[in-house]
N, C-alpha and C positions, 0 to 999 in steps of 0.2 A: 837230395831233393826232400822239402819241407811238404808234407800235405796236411789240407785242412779242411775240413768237414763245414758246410754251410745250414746254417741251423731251420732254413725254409724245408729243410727236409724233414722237421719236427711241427709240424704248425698243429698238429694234435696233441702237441703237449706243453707244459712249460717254460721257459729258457732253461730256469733250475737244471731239471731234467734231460734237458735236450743237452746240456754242456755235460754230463753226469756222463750221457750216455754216449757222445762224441769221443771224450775221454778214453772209456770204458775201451774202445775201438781201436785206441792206436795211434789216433791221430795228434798230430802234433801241433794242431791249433784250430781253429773254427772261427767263421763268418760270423755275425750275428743281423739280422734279421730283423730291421728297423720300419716294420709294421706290425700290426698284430697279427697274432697274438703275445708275438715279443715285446721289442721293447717299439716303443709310439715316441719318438720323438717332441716336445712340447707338453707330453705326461709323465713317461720316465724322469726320476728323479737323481740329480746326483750321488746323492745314497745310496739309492740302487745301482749305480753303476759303480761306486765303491765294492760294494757289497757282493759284486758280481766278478771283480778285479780280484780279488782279495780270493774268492774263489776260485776263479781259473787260475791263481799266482797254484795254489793247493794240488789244483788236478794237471798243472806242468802245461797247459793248456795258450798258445800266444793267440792274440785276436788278428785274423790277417786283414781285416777289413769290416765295415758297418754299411751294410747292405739299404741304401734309404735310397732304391730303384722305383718301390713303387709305396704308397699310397692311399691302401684299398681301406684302409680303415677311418679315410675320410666320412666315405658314405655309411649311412645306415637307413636302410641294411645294407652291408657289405653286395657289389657287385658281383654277379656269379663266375665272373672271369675276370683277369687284371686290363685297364681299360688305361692304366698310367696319366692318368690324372688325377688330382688338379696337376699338370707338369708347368714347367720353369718356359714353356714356350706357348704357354694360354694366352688366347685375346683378351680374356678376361681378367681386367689387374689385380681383382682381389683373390682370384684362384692363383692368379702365378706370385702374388705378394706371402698367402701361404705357403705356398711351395717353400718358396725361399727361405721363410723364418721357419720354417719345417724342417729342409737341408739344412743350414746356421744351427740349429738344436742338433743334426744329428753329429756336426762338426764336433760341438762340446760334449756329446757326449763319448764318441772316438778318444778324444783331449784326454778325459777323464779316465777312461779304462785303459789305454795305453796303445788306441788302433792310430797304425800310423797313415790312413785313408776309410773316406767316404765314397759310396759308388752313388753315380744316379744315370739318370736317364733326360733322354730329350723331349719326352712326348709324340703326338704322334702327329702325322705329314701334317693333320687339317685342325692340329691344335691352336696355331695362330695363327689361322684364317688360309692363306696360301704359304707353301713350304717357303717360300723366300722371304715371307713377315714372319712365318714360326722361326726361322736362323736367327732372324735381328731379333726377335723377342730372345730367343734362348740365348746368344750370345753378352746380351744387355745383363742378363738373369748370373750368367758364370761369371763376369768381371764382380759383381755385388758379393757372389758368392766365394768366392778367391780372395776379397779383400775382406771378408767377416775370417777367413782363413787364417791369413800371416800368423797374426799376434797367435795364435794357436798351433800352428807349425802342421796343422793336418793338412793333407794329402787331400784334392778329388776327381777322380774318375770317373768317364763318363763310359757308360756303356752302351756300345753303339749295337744294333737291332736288326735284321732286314724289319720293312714293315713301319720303323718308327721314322720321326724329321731327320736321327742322324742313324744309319742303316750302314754305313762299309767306313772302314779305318781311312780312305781319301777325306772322307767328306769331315771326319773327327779330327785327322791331322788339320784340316782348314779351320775348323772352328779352333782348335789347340791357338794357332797361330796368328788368329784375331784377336782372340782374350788377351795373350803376351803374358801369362801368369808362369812362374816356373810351379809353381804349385799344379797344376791343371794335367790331367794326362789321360788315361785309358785303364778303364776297368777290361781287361779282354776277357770277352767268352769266346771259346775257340771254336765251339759248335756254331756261332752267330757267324764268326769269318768264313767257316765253314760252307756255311749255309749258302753266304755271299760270294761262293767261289776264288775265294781268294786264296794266295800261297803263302804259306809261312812266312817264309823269308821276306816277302815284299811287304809285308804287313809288321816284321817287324824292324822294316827300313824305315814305313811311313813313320811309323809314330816315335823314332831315333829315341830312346833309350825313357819314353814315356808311358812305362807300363806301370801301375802302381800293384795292380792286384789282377790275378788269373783265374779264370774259371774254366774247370773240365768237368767236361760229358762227353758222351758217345752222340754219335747220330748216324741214324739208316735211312737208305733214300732218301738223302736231302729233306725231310722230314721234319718239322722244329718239335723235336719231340726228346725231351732228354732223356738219354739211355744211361745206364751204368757205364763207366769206360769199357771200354772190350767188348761190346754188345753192337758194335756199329761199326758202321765203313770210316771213321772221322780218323786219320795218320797223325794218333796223338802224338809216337816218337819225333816224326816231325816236328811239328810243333814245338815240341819240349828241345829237340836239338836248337832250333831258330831262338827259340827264348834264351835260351844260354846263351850260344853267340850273341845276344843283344845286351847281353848283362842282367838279366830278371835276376834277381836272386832273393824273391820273398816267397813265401809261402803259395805254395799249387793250393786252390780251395777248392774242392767239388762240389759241384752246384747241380741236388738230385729234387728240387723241389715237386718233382711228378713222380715221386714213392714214400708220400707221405701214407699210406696204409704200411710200408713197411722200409721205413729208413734207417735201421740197423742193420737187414739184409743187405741193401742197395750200399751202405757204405764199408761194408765190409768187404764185401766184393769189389769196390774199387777200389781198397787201400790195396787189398789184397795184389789185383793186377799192375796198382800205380806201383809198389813196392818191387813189385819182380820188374817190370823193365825199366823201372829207374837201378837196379843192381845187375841188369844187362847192358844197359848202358855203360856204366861204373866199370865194367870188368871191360867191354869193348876199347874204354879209355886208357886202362892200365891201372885205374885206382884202385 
């Protein structure tokens, strides 16, 4: 088991820094974090994403993914909560036309560092006007986006939300299966399937072997509140057994962006616990 540290758990500090101190941890690859104060899509510069490759090549460091979920540094001033807009399911063509050449940048910049997927999101229910114009908008949005894809060979995942237009893995496998992109698949949070009641297994029947990139956290009381693994009711072993059975075999990332005052503690503590029962698991198997 591959795990990888997401760098939203750094937003008080620099990418520099945050991959320094990812590193420093254990981990054996990290997310990057494609709003600010990371890297901005459509400002990052290829240099920089050389320069940052060449880096992590240093710190033995893999990129399991380029987190371009959300957005917030469209606004200024920055929103006091993520609001995930402008999204790819806006009524508004020129907010969902950024979006898109915002995802498209963060495609090349993936290309360039060496991430073999983008994550995004759908927006939310009353993004494009009623949930069943926000579908036809977001679906219209993924085919443009899937086809800026090919020639680049990047991966993207959509990560689905309670709360947002696409909220449980039925409603992601249908959009999967309108686009027709083999590129097209599933960013999974396991805390979001979680949350939506769902069961491993069946979630990782829907999306048949369309998982690009994984996110763990804990969660207590059904609560969307990310916890460190092991701090919640959330059957991560589950989970981690289903994912096997489906064939996942990239990198686990943890996704602790609610202990940005102390994201070193928070991911130490998860390596820590993901380490012991991925080598319980291991031993339970005969490896």
């Amino acid at each position: 088991m591959r795990i990888a540290y997401s760098t939203n758990a750094y937003t008080r500090y620099e990418l520099a820094t945050a991959c320094d101190r990812i590193a420093a941890l254990g981990f054996d690859g990290l997310e990057i974090l494609c709003d600010r104060p990371h890297w901005f899509p459509g400002e990052t510069t290829m240099a920089e994403a050389d320069q940052l490759r060449a880096r992590l090549l240093e710190l033995g460091l893999s990129v399991s993914n380029l987190n371009a979920n959300t957005a917030n540094g469209f606004f200024d001033p920055p929103p006091p909560e993520t609001v995930f807009e402008p999204s790819l399911s806006s009524a508004d063509p020129e907010r969902r036309r950024w979006r898109l050449n915002y995802s498209i940048e963060a495609l090349r910049l993936a290309a360039r560092v060496g991430a073999r997927n983008i994550s995004i999101t759908s927006g939310r229910p009353e993004s494009g006007g009623t949930p069943r114009q926000g579908i036809e908008l977001f679906v219209d949005s993924l085919k443009r986006l899937c086809d800026a894809a090919e020639p680049m060979g990047v991966r993207v995942g959509v990560e689905y939300e309670p709360g947002l237009l696409v909220e449980c893995a039925s409603e992601l496998a249908e959009v999967i299966d309108r686009v027709g992109s083999a590129l097209l698949g599933a960013n999974l949070d396991i805390g979001h399937s979680w949350l939506a009641r769902e069961e491993p297994a069946t979630v990782a029947a829907l999306l048949n072997r369309r998982v690009w990139n994984v996110h763990i956290e804990d969660i207590a009381a059904y609560k969307h509140f990310h916890l460190v693994p092991g701090e919640g009711d959330l059957p991560i072993e589950l989970w981690l057994d289903a994912l096997s059975e489906a064939g996942f075999g990239g990198l686990h990332t943890v996704e602790l962006y609610t202990y940005a005052e102390a994201p070193d503690e928070a991911g130490r503590s998860a390596i820590a616990y993901l380490r012991r029962i991925a080598a319980q698991r291991a031993k339970a198997a005969g490896r």
